[in-house]
SEGU-292709 format. One record per residue: residue in three letters; residue number from 1; x, y, z of N, C-alpha, C in turn. Coordinates in steps of 0.1 Angstrom, whole numbers. Layout:
N
residuo  num  nc1  nc2  nc3  cac1  cac2  cac3  cc1  cc2  cc3
ALA  NUM  X  Y  Z  X  Y  Z  X  Y  Z
...
This chain:
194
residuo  num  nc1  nc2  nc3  cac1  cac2  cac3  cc1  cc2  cc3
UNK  1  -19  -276  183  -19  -270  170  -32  -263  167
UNK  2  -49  -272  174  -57  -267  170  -61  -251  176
UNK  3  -49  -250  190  -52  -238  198  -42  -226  192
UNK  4  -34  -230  183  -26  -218  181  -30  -211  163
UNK  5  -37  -223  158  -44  -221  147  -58  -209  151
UNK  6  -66  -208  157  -72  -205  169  -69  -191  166
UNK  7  -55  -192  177  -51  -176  177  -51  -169  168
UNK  8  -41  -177  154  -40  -169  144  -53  -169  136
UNK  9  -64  -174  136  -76  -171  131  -80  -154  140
UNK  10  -82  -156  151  -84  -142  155  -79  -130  155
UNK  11  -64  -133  156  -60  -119  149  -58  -117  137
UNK  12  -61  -128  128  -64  -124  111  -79  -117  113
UNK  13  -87  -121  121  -102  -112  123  -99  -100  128
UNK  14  -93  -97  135  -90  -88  141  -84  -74  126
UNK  15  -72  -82  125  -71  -73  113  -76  -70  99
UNK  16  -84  -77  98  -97  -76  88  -103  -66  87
UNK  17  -112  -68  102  -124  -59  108  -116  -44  111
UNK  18  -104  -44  111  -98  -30  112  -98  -24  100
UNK  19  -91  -31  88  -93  -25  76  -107  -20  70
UNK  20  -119  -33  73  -127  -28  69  -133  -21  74
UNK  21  -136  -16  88  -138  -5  98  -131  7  97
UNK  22  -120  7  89  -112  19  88  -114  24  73
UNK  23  -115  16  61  -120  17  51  -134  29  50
UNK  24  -142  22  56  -156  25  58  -156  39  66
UNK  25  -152  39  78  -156  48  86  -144  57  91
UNK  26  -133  57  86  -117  61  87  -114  59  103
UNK  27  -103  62  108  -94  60  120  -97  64  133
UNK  28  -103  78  131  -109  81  145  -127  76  145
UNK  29  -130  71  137  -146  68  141  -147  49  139
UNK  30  -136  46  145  -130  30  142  -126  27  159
UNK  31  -138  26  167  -130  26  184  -129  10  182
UNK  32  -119  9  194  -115  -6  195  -132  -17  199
UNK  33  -138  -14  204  -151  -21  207  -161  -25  194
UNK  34  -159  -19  179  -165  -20  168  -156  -30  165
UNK  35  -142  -31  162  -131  -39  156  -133  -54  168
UNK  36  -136  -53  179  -139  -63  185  -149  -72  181
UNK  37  -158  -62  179  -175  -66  177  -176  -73  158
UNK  38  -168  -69  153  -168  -70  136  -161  -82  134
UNK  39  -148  -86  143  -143  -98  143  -147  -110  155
UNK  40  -155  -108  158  -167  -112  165  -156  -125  177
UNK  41  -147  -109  189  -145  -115  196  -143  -103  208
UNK  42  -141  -105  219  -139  -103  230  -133  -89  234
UNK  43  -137  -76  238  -129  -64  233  -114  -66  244
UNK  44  -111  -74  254  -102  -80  260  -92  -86  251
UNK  45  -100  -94  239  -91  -101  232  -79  -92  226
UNK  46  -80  -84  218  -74  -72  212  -65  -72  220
UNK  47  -61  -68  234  -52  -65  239  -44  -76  240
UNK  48  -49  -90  239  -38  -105  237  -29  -101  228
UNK  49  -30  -93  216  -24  -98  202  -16  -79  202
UNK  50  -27  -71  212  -19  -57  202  -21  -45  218
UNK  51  -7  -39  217  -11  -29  229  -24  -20  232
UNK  52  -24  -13  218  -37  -3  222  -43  -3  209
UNK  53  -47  11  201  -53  9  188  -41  14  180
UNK  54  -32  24  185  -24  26  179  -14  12  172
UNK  55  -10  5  182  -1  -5  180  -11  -20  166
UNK  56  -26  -17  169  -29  -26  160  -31  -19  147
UNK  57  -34  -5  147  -32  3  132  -21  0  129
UNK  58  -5  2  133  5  4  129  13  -11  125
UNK  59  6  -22  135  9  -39  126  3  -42  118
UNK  60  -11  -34  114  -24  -39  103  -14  -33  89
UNK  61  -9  -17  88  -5  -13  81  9  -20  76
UNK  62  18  -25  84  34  -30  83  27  -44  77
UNK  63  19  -47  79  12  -64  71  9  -59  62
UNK  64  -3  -55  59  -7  -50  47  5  -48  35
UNK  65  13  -39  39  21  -32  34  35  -44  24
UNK  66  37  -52  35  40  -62  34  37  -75  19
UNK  67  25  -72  26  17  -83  14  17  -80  0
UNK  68  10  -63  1  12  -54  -9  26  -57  -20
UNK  69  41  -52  -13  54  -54  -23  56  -67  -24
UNK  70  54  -79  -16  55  -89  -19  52  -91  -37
UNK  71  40  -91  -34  30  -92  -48  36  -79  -62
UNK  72  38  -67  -57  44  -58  -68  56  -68  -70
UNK  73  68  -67  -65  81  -69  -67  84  -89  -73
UNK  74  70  -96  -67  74  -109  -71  80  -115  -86
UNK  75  72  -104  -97  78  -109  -113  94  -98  -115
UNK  76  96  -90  -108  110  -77  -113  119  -87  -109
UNK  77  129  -81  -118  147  -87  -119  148  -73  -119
UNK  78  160  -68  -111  170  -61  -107  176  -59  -117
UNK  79  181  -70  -127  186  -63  -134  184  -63  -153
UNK  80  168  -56  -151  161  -54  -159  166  -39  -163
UNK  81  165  -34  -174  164  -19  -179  156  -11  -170
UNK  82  157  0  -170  153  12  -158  138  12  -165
UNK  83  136  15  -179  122  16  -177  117  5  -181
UNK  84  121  -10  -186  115  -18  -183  109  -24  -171
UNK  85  122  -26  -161  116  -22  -145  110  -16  -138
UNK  86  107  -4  -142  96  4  -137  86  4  -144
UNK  87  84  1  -154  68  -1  -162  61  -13  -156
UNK  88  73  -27  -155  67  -39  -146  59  -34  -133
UNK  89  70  -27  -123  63  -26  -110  53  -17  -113
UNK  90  55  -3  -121  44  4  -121  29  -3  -125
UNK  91  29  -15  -131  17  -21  -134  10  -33  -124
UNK  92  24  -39  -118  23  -45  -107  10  -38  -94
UNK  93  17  -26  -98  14  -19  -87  -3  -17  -90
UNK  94  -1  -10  -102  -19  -7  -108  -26  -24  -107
UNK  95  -22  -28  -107  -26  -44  -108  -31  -47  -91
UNK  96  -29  -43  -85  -34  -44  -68  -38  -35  -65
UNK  97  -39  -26  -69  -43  -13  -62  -61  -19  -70
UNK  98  -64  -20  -82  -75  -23  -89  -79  -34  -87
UNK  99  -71  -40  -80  -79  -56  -82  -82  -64  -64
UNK  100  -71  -55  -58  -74  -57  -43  -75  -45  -36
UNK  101  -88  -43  -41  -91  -20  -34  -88  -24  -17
UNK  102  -97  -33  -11  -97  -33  1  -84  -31  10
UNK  103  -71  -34  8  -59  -37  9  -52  -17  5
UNK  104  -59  -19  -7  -49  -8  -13  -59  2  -8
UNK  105  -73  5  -8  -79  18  -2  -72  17  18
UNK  106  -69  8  21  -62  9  37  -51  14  36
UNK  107  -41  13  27  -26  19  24  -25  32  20
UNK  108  -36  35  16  -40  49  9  -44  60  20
UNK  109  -53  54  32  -55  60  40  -47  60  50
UNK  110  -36  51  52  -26  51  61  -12  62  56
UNK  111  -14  62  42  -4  71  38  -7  86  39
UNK  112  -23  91  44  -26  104  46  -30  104  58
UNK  113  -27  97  69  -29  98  85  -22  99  95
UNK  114  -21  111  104  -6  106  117  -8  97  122
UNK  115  -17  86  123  -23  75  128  -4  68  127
UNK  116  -4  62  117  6  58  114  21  62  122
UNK  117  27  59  127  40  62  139  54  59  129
UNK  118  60  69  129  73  68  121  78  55  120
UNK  119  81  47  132  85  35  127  81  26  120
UNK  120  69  25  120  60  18  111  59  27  94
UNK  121  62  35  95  64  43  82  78  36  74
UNK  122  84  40  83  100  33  77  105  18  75
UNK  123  95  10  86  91  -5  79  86  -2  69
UNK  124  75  -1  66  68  4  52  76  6  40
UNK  125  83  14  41  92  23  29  106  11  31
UNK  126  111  4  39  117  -9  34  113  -16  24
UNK  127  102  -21  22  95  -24  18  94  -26  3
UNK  128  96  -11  3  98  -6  -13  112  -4  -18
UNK  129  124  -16  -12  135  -11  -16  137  -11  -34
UNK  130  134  -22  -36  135  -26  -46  131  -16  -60
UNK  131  118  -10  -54  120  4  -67  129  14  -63
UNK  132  132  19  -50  143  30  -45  154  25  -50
UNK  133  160  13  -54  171  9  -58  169  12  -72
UNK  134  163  9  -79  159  11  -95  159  26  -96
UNK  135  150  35  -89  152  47  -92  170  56  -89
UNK  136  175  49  -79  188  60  -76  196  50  -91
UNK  137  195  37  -94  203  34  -103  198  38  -116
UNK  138  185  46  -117  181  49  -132  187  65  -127
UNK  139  189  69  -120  191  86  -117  209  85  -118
UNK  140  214  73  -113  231  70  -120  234  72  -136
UNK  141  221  63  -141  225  64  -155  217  75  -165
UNK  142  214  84  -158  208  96  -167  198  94  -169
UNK  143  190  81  -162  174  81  -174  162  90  -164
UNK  144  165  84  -151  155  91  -139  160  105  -134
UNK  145  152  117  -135  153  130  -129  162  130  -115
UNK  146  171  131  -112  178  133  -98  172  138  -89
UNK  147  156  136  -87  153  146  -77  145  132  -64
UNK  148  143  139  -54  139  132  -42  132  119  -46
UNK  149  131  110  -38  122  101  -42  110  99  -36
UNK  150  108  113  -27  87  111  -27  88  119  -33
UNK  151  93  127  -43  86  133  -52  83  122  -70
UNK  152  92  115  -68  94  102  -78  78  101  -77
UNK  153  78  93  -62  71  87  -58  53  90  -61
UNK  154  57  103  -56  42  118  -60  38  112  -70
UNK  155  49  121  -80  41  125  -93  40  106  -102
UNK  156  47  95  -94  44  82  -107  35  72  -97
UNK  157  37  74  -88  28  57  -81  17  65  -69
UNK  158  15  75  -67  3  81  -58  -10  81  -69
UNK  159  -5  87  -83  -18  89  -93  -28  80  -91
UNK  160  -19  67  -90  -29  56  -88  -37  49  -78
UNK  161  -35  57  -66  -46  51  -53  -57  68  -59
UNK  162  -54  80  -66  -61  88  -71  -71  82  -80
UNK  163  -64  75  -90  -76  64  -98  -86  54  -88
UNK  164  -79  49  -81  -83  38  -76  -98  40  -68
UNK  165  -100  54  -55  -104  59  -50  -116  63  -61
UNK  166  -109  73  -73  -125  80  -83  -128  71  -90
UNK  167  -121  55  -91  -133  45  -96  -140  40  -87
UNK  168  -138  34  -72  -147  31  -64  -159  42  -65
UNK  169  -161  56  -63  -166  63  -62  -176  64  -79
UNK  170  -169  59  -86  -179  58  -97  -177  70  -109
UNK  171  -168  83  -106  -163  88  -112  -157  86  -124
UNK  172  -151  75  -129  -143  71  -137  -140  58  -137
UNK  173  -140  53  -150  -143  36  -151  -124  35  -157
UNK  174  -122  28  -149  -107  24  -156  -103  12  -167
UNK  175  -98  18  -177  -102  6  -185  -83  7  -191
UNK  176  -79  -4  -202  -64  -8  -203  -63  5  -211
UNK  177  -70  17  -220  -69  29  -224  -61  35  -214
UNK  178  -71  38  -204  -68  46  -195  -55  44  -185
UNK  179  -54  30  -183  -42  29  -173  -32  29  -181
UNK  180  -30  29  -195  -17  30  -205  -18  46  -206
UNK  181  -27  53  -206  -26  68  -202  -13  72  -192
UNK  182  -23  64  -180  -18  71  -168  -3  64  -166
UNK  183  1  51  -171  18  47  -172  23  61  -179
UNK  184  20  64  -189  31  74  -200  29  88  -193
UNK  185  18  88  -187  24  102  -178  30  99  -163
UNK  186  28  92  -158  35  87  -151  52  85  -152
UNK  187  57  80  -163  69  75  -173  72  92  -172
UNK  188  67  96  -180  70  112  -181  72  120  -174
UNK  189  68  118  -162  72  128  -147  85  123  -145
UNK  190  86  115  -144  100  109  -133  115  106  -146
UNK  191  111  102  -161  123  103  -168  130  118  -174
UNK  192  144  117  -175  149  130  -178  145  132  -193
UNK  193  143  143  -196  137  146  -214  149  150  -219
UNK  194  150  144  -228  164  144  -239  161  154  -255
């Protein structure tokens, strides 16, 4: 037990030192020898747990990713009102992105990298069934715009790795003003106007 506890301590180091190596210094200036050296093991080890760098970017992101909806989707009922349901997750959402940057600045950069391999994109976006279901069933009942869902996606839940990024940077301090701002325009891109 103490040897397999062991393992999974090291590849939780492993993918640590990836996020925060990729965080910091992005994807191509993140060689496998730093990620070794950060989780302070063996550059041999890496290949125990993951084929190449590709394959440990693309399980860092499908975990992340993972952990991420867990935590959005854990308080939503299905069958909540369309914009009650989406004001939850949408704050769910702002609620991790602000409070676990490390996590959410890694998702942020994985969603603007070919690093990322289709398949592991489309785990990903499983992931998020649970708002894709709310959206085609608010676009059934007239409340959500009928149009694509990365553009849903665009204009209501990207704004906020946009926030998240120009507060790290110091640009802009987010305070409950401002994220009730950015819900109602958010709210307002994606519902039909009556």
């Amino acid at each position: 037990m103490a040897k397999l506890q062991k393992s999974i301590d090291k590849k939780n180091a492993l993918v640590n030192a990836t996020i925060e190596l990729v965080n910091n210094n992005g994807f191509h200036a993140t060689p496998m020898s730093k990620i070794a050296k950060m989780a302070n093991v063996s550059p041999a080890t890496i290949y125990l747990y993951f084929e190449n760098k590709q394959d440990l970017v693309n399980q860092t992101y499908v975990e992340v990713k993972a952990t991420y909806t867990k935590f959005v989707f854990d308080t939503y009922d299905e069958n909540m009102p369309i914009e009650e349901g989406f004001k939850m997750i949408w704050q769910r959402i702002a609620d991790y992105k602000f409070n676990d940057c490390k996590n959410a600045m890694f998702l942020a950069q994985c969603d603007n990298t070919p690093m990322i391999d289709e398949v592991s994109r489309q785990e990903g976006i499983k992931h998020l069934q649970p708002l894709l279901d709310l959206w085609e069933r608010g676009k059934k009942e007239g409340i959500i715009k009928p149009i694509s869902n990365y553009i849903l996606y665009a204009y209501a839940i990207n704004p906020l790795s946009f926030l998240m990024i120009s507060q790290k940077r110091g640009a802009i301090q987010i305070e409950n003003k401002e994220l009730e701002e950015a819900y109602i325009a958010a709210w307002n891109s994606i519902k039909v106007n009556k």
